[in-house]
VMD Tcl script that builds the backbone (N, CA, C; Angstrom):
set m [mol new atoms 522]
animate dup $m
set s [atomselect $m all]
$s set {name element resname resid chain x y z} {
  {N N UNK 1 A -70.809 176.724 130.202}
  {CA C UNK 1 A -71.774 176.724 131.295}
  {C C UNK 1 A -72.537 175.412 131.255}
  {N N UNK 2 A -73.091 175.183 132.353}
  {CA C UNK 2 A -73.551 173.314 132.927}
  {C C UNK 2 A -74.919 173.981 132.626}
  {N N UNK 3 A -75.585 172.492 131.875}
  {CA C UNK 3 A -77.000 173.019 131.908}
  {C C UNK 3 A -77.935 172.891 132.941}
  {N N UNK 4 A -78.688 173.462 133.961}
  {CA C UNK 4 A -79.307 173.446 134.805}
  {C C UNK 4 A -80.242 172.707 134.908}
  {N N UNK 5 A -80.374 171.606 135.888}
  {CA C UNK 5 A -81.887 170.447 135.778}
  {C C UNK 5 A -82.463 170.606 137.147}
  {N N UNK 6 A -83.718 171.421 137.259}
  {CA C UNK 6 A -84.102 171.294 138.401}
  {C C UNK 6 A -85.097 170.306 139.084}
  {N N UNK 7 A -84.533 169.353 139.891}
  {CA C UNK 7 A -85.484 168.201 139.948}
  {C C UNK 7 A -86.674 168.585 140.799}
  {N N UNK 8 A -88.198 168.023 140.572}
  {CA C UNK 8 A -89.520 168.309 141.155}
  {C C UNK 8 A -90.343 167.807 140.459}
  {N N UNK 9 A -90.853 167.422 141.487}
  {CA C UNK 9 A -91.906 166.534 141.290}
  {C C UNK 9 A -93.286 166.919 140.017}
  {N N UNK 10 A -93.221 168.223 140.075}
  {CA C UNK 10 A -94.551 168.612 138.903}
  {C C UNK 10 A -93.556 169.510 138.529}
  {N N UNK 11 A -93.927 168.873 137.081}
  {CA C UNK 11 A -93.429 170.091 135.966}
  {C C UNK 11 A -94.186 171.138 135.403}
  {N N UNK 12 A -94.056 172.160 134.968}
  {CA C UNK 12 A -94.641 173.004 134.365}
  {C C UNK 12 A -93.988 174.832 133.635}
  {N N UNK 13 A -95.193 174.811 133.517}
  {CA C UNK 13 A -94.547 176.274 132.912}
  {C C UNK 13 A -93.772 176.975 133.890}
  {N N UNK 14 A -94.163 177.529 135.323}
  {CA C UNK 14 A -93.329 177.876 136.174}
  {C C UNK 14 A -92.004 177.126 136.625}
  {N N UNK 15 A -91.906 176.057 136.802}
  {CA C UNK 15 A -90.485 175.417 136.984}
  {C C UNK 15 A -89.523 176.128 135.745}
  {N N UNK 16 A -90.313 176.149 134.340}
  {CA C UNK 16 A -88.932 176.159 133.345}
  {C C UNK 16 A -88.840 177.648 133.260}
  {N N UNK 17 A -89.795 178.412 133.615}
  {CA C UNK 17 A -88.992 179.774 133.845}
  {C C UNK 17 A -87.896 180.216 135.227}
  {N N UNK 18 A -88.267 179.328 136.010}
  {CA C UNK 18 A -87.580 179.264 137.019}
  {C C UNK 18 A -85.931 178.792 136.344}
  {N N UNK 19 A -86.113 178.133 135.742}
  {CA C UNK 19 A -85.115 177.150 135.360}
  {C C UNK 19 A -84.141 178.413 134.388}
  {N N UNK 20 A -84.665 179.106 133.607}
  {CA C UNK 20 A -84.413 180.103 132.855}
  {C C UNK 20 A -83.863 180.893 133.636}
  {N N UNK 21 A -84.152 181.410 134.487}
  {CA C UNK 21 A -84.227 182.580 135.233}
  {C C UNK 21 A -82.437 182.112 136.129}
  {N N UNK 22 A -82.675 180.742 136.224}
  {CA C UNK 22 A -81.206 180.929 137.514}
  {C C UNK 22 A -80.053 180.222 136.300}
  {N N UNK 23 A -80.806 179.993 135.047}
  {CA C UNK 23 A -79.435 179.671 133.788}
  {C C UNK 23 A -78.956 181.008 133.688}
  {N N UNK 24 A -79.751 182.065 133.447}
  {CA C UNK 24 A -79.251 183.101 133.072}
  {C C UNK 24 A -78.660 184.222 134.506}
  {N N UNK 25 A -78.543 183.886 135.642}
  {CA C UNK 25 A -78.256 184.164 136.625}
  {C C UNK 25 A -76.409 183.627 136.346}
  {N N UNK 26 A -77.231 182.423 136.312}
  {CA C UNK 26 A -75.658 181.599 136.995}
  {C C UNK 26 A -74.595 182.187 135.853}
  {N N UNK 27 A -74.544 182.192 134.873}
  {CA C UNK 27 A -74.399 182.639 133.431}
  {C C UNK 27 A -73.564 183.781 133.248}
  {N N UNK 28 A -74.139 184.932 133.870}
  {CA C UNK 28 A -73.557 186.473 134.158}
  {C C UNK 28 A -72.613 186.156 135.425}
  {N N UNK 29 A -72.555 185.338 136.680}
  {CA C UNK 29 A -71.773 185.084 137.264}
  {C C UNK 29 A -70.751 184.529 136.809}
  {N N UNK 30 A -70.748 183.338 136.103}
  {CA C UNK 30 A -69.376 182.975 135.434}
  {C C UNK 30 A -68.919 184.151 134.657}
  {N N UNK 31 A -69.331 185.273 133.832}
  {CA C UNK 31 A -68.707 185.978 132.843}
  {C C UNK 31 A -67.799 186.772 133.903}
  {N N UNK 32 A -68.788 187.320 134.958}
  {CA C UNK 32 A -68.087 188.238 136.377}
  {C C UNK 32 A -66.582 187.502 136.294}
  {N N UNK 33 A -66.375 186.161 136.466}
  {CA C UNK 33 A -65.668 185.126 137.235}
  {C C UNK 33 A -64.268 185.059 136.304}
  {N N UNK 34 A -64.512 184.627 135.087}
  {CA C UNK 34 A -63.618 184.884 133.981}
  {C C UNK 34 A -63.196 186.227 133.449}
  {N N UNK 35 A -63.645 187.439 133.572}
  {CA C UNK 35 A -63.599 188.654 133.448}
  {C C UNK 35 A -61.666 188.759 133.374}
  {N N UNK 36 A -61.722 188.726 134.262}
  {CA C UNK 36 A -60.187 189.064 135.000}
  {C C UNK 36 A -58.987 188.214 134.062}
  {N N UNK 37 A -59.619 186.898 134.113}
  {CA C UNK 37 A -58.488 185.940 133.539}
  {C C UNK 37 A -59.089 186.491 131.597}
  {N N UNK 38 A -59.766 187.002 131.134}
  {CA C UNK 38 A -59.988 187.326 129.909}
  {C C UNK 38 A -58.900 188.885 129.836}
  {N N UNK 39 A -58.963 189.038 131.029}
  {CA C UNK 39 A -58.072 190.677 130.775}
  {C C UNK 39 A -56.480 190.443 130.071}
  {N N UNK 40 A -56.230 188.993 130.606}
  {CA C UNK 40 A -54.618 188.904 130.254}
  {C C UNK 40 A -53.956 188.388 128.904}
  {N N UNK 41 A -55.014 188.503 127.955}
  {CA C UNK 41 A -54.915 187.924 126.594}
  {C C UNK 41 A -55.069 189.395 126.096}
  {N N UNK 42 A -53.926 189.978 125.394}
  {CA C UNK 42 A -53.690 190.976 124.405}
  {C C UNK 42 A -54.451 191.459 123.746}
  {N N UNK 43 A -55.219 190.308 122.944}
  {CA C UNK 43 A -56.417 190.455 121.646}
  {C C UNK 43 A -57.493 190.484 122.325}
  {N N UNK 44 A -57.715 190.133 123.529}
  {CA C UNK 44 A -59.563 190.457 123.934}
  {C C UNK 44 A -59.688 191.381 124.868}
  {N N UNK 45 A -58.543 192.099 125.702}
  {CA C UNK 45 A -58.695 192.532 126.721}
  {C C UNK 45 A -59.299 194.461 126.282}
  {N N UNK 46 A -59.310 195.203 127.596}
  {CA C UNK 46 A -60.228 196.619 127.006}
  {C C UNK 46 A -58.618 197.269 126.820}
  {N N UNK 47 A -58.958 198.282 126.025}
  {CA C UNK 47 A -57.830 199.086 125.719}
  {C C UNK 47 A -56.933 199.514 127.083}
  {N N UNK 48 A -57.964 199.904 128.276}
  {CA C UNK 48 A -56.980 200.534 129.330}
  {C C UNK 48 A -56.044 199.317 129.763}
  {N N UNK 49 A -56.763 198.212 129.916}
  {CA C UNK 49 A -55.678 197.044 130.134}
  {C C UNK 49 A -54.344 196.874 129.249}
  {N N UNK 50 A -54.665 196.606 128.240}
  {CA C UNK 50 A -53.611 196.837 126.698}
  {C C UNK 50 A -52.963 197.706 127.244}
  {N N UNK 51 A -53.143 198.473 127.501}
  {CA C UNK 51 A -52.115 199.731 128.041}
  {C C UNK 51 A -50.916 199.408 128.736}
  {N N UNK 52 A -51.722 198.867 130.230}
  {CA C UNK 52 A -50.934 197.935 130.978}
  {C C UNK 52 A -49.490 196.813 130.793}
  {N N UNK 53 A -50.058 196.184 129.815}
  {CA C UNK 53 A -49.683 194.947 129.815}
  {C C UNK 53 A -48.693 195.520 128.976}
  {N N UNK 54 A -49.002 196.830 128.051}
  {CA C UNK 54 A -47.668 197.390 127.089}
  {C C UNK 54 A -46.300 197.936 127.641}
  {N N UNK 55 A -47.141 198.811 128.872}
  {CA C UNK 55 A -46.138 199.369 129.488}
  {C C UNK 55 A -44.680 197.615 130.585}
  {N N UNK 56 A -45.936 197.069 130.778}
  {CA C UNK 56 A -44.949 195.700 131.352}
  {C C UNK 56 A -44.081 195.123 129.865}
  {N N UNK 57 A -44.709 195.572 129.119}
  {CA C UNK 57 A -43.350 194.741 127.947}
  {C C UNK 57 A -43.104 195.657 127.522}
  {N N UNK 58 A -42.488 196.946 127.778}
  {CA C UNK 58 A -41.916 197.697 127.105}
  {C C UNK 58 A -42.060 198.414 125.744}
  {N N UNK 59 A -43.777 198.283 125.136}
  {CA C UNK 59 A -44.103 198.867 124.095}
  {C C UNK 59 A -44.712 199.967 124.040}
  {N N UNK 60 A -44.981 200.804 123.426}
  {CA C UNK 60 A -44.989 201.692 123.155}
  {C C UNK 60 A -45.990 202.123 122.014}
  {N N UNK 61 A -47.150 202.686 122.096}
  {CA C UNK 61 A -47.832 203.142 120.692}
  {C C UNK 61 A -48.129 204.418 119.818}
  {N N UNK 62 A -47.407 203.892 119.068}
  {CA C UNK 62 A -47.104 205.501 118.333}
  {C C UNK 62 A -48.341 206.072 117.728}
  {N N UNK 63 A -48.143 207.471 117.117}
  {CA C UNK 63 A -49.222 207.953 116.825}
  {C C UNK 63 A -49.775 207.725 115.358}
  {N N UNK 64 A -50.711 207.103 115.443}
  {CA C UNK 64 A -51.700 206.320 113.819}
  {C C UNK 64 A -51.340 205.262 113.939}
  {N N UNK 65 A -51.180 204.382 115.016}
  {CA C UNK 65 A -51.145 202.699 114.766}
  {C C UNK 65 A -52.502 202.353 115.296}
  {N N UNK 66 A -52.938 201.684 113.960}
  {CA C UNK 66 A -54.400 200.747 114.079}
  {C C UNK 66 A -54.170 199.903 115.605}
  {N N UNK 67 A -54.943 199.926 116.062}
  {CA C UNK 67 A -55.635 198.887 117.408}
  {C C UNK 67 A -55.109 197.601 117.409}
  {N N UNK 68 A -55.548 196.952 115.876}
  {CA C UNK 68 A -54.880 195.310 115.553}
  {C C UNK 68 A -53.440 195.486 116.142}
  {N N UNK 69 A -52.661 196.237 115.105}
  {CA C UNK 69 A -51.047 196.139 115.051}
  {C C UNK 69 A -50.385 196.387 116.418}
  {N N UNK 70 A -50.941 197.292 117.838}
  {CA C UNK 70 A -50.828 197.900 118.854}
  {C C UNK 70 A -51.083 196.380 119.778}
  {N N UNK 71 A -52.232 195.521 119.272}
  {CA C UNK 71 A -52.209 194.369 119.938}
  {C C UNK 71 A -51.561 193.214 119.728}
  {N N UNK 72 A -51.393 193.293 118.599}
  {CA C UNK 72 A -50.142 191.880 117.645}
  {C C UNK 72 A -48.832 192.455 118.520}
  {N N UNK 73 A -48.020 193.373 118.711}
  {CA C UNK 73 A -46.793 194.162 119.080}
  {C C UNK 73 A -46.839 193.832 120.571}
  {N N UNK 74 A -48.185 194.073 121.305}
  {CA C UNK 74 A -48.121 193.717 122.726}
  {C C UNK 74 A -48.259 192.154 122.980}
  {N N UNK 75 A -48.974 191.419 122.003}
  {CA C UNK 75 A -48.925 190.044 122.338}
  {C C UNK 75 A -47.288 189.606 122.326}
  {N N UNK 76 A -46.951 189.899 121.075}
  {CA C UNK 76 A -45.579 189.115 120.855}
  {C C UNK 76 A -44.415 189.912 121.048}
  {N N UNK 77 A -44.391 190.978 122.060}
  {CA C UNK 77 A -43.337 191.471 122.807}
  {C C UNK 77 A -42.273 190.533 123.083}
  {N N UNK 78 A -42.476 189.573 123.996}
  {CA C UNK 78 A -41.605 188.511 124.483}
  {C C UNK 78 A -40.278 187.424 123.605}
  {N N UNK 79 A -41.352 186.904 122.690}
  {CA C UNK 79 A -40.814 186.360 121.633}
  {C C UNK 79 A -39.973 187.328 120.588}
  {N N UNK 80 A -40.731 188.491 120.577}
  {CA C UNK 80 A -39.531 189.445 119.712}
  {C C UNK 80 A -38.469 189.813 120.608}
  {N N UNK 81 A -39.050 190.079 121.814}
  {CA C UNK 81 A -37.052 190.546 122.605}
  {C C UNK 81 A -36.118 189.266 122.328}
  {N N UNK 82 A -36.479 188.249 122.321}
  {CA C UNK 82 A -35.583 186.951 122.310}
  {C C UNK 82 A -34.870 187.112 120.884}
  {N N UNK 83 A -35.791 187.274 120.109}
  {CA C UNK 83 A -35.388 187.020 118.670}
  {C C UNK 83 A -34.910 188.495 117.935}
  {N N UNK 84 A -34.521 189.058 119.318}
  {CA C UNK 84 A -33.798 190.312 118.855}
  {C C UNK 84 A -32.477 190.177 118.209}
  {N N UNK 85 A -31.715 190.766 117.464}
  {CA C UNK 85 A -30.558 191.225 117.049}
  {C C UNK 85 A -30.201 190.259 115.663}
  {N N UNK 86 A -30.472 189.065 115.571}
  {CA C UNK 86 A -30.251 188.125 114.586}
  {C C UNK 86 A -30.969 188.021 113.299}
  {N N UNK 87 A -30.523 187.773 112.122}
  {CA C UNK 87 A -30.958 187.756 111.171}
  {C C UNK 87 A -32.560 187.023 110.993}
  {N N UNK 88 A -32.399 185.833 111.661}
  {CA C UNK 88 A -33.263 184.917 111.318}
  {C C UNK 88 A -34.028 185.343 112.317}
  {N N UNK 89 A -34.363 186.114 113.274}
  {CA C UNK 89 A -34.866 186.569 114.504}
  {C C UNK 89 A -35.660 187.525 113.992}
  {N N UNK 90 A -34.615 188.637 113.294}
  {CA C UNK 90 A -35.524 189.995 112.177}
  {C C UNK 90 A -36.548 189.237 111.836}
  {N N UNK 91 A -36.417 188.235 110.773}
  {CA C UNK 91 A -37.200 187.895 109.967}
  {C C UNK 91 A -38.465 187.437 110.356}
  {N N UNK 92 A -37.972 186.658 111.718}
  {CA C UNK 92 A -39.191 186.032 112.152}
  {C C UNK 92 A -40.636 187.333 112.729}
  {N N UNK 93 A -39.836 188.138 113.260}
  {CA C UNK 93 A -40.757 189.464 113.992}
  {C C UNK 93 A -41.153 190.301 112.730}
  {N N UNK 94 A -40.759 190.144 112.041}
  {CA C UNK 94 A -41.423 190.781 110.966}
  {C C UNK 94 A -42.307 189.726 109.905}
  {N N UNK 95 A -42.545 188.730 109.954}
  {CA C UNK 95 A -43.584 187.880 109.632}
  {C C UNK 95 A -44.708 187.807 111.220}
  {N N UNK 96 A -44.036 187.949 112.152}
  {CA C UNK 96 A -45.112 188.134 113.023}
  {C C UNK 96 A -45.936 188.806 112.957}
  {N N UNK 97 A -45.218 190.419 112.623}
  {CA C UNK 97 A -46.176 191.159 112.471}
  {C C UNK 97 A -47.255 192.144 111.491}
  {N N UNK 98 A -47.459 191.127 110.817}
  {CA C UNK 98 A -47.808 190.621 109.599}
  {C C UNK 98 A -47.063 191.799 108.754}
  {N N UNK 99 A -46.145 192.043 108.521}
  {CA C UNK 99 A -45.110 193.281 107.320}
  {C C UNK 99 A -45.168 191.932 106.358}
  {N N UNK 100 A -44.705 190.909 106.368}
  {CA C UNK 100 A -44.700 190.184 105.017}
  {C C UNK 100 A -42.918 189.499 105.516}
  {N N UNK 101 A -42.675 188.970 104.217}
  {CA C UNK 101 A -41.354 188.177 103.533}
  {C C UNK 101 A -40.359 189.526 104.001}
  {N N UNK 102 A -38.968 189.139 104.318}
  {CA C UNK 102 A -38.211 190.741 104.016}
  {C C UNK 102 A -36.634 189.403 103.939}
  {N N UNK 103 A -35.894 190.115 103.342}
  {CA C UNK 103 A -34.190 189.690 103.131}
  {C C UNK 103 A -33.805 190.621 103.902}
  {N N UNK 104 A -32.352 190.315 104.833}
  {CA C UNK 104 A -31.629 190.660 105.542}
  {C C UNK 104 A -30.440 190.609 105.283}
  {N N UNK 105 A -29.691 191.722 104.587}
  {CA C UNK 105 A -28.273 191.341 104.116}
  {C C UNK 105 A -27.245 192.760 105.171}
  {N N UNK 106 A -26.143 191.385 105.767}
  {CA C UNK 106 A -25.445 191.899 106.601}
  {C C UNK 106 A -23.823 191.596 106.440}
  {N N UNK 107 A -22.875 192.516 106.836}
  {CA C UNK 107 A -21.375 192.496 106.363}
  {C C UNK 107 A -21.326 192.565 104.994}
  {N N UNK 108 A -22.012 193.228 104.239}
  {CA C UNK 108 A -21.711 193.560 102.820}
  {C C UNK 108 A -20.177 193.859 102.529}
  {N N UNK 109 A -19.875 193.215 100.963}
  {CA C UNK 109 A -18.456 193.740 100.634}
  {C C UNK 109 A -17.721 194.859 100.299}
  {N N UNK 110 A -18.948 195.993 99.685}
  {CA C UNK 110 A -18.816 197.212 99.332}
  {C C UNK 110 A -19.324 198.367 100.174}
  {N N UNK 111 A -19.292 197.769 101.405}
  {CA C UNK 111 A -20.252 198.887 102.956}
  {C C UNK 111 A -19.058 198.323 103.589}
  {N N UNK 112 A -19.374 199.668 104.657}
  {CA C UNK 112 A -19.021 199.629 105.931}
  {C C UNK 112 A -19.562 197.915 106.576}
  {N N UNK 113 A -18.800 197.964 107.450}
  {CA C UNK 113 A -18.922 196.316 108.130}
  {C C UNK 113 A -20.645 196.633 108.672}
  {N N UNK 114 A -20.751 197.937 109.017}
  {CA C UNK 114 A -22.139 198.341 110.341}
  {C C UNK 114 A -23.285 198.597 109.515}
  {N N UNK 115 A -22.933 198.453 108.402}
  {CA C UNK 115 A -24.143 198.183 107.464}
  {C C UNK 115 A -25.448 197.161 106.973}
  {N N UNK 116 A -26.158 197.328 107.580}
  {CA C UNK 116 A -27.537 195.946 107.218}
  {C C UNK 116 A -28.711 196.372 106.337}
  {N N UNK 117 A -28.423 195.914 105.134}
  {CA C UNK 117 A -29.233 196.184 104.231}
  {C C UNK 117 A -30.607 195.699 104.129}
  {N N UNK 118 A -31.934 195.415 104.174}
  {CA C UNK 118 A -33.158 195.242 104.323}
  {C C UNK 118 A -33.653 195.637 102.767}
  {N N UNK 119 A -34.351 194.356 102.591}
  {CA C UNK 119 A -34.878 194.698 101.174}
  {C C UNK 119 A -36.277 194.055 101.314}
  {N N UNK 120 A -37.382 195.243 101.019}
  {CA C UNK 120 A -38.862 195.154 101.395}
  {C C UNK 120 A -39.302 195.857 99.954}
  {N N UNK 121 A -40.405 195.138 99.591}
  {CA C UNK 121 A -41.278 195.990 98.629}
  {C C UNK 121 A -41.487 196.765 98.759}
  {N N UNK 122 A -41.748 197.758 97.639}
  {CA C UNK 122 A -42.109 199.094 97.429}
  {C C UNK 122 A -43.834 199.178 98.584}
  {N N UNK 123 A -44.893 198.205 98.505}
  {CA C UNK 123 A -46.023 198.324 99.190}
  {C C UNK 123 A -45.504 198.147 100.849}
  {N N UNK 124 A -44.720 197.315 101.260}
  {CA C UNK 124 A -44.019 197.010 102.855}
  {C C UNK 124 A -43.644 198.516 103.269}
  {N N UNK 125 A -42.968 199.095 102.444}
  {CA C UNK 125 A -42.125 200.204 103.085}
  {C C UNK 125 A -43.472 201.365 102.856}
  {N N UNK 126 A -44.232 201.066 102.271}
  {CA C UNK 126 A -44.823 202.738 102.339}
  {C C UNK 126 A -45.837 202.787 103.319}
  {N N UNK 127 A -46.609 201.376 103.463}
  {CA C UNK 127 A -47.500 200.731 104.602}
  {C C UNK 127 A -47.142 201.111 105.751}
  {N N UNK 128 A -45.778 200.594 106.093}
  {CA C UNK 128 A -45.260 200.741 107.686}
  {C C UNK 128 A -44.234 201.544 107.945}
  {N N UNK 129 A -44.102 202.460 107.366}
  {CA C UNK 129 A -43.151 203.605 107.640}
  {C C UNK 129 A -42.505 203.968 109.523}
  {N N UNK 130 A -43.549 204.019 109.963}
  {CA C UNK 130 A -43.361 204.129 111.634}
  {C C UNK 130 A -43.210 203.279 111.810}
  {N N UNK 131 A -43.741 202.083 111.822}
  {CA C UNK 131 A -43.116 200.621 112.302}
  {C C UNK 131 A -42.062 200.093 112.092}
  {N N UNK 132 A -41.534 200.292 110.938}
  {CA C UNK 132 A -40.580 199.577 110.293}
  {C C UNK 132 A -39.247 200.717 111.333}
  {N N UNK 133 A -39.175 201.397 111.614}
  {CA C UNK 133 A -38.035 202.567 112.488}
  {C C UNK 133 A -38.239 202.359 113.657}
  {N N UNK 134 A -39.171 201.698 114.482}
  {CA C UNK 134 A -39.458 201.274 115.937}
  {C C UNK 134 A -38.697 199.947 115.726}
  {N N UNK 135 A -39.494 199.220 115.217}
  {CA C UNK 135 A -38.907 198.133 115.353}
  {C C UNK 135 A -37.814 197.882 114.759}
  {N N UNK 136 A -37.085 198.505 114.138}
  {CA C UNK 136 A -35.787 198.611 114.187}
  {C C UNK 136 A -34.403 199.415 115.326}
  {N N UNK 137 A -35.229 200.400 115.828}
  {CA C UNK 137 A -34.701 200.784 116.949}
  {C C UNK 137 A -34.692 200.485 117.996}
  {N N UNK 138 A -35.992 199.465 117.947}
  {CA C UNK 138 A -36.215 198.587 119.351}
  {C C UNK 138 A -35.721 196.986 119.552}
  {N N UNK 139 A -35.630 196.409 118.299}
  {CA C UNK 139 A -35.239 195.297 118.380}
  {C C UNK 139 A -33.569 194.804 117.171}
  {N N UNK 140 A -33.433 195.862 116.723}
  {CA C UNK 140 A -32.007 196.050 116.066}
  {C C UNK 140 A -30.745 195.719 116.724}
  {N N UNK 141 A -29.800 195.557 116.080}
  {CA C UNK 141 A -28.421 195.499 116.817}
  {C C UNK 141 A -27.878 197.150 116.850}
  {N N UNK 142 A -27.467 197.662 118.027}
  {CA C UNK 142 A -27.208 198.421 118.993}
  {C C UNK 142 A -26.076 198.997 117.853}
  {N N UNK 143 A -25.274 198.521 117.535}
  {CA C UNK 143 A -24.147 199.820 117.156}
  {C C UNK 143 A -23.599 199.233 115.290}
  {N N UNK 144 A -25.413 199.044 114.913}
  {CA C UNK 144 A -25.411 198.947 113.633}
  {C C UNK 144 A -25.950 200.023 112.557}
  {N N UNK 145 A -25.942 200.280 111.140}
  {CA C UNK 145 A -26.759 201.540 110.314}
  {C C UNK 145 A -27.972 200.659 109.748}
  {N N UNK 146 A -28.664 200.647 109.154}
  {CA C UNK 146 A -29.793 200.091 108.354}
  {C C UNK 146 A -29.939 200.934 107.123}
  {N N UNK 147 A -30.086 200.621 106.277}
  {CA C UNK 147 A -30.731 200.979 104.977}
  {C C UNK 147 A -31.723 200.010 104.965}
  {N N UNK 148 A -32.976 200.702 104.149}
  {CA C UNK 148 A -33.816 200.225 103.072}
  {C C UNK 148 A -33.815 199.970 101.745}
  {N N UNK 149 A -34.228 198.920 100.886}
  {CA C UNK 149 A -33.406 198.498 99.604}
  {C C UNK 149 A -34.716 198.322 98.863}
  {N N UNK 150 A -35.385 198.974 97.954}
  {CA C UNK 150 A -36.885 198.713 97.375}
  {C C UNK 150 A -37.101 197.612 96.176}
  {N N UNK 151 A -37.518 196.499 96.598}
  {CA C UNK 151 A -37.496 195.518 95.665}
  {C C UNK 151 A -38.518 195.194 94.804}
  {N N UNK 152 A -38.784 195.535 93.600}
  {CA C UNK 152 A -39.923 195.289 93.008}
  {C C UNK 152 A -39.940 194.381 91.945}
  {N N UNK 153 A -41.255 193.689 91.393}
  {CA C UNK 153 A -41.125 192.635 90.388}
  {C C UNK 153 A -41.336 193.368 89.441}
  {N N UNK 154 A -40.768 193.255 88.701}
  {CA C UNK 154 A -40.803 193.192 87.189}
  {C C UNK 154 A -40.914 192.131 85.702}
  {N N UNK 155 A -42.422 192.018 84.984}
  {CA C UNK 155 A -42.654 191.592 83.995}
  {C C UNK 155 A -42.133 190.953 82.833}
  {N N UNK 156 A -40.963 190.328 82.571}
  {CA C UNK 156 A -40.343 190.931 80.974}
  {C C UNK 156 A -41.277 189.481 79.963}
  {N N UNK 157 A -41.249 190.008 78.603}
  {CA C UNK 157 A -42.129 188.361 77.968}
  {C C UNK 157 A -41.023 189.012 76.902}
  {N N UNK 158 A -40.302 187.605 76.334}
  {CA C UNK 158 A -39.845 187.195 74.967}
  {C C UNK 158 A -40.591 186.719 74.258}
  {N N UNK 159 A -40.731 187.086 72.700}
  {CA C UNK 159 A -41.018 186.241 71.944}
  {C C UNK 159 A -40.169 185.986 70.959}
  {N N UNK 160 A -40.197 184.759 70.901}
  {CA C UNK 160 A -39.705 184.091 69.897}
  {C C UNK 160 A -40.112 183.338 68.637}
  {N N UNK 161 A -39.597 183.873 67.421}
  {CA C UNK 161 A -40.431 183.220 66.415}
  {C C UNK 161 A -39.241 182.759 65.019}
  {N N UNK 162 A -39.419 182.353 64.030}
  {CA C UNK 162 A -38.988 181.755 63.114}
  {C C UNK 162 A -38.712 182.715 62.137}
  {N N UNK 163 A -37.467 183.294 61.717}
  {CA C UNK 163 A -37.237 184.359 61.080}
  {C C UNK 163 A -36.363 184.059 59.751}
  {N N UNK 164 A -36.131 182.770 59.463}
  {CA C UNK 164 A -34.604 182.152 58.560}
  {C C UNK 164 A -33.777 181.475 59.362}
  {N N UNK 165 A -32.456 181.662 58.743}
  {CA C UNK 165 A -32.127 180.818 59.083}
  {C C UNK 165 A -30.808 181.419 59.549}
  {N N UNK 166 A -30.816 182.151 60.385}
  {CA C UNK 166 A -29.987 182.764 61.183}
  {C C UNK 166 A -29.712 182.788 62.487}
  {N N UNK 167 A -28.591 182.844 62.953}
  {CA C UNK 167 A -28.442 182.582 64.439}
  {C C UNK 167 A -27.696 184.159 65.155}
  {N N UNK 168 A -27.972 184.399 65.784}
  {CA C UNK 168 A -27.046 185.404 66.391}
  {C C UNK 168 A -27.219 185.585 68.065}
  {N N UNK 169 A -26.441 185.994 69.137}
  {CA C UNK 169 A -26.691 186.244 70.288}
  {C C UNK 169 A -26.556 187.663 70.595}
  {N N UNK 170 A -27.951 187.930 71.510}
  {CA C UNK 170 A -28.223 189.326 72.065}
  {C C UNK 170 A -28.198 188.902 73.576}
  {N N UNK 171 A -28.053 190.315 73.758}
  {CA C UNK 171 A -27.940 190.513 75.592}
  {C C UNK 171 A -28.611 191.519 75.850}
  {N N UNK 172 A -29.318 191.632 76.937}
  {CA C UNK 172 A -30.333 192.368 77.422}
  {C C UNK 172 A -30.125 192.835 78.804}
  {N N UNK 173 A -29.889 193.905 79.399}
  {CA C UNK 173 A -30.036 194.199 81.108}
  {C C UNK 173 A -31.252 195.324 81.310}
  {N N UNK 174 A -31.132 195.360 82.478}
  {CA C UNK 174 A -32.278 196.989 82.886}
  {C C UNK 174 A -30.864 197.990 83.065}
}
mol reanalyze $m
mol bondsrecalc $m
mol representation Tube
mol addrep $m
């Protein structure tokens, strides 16, 4: 907003309430003015709008999805239909929406060809349970299976110390 200078000849206390009075006039008119063009941004607009703009991209909100995730999903509708079906496409829509890192392993040697394996942490998969089955049914390849593959870190510490003068080799797996 422009700051208001009202020119006259005598200044005083009444001019600058005057002056006040049509800043804060003019002020609520611009908000009126921008109102509309604020509706079409995902993240600021009122829920009934969100609604709108979901049903134009084809989303959908299931039942217990936080507000954030319902608006991240409607912003980046577009960019996820594009980056539908492809590996590097998965990956990207699922860093979009903030799930995290995930591996995508597809045509395995010991599966069926229609097999796409997904390997998410134990915290990814228990977090987004509904999400992770939408957006796989919504932006997946069409006449593929999915599994989930639970990947967790694990700790191990060697120590090593000075025992004689012996050598031998050990092997270790989980």
């Amino acid at each position: 907003m422009i700051e208001l200078k009202l020119p006259f000849w005598l200044s005083g206390p009444q001019l600058s309430k005057l002056q006040r009075a049509a800043q804060r006039f003019w002020q609520k008119v611009e908000d009126w003015l921008y109102w509309p063009v604020r509706q079409l941004d995902p993240e600021t607009c009122t829920p009934g709008v969100l609604d709108l703009l979901a049903w134009e991209r084809s989303v959908s909100r299931f039942s217990g999805e936080p507000m954030h995730l319902y608006r991240l999903r409607v912003k980046h509708a577009f960019i996820n239909a594009k980056d539908a079906g492809s590996v590097a496409g998965m990956r990207r829509i699922f860093e979009r929406l903030q799930i995290g890192y995930v591996e995508i392993q597809e045509r395995l040697t010991d599966r069926d060809w229609d097999v796409v394996r997904i390997h998410l942490s134990d915290a990814q998969l228990a977090d987004n349970p509904d999400l992770l089955m939408i957006l796989l049914r919504q932006y997946g390849r069409t006449c593929r299976r999915y599994e989930f593959e639970v990947l967790n870190t694990l700790t191990v510490q060697a120590r090593i110390v000075h025992c004689g003068h012996d050598n031998g080799y050990l092997a270790a797996s989980l």
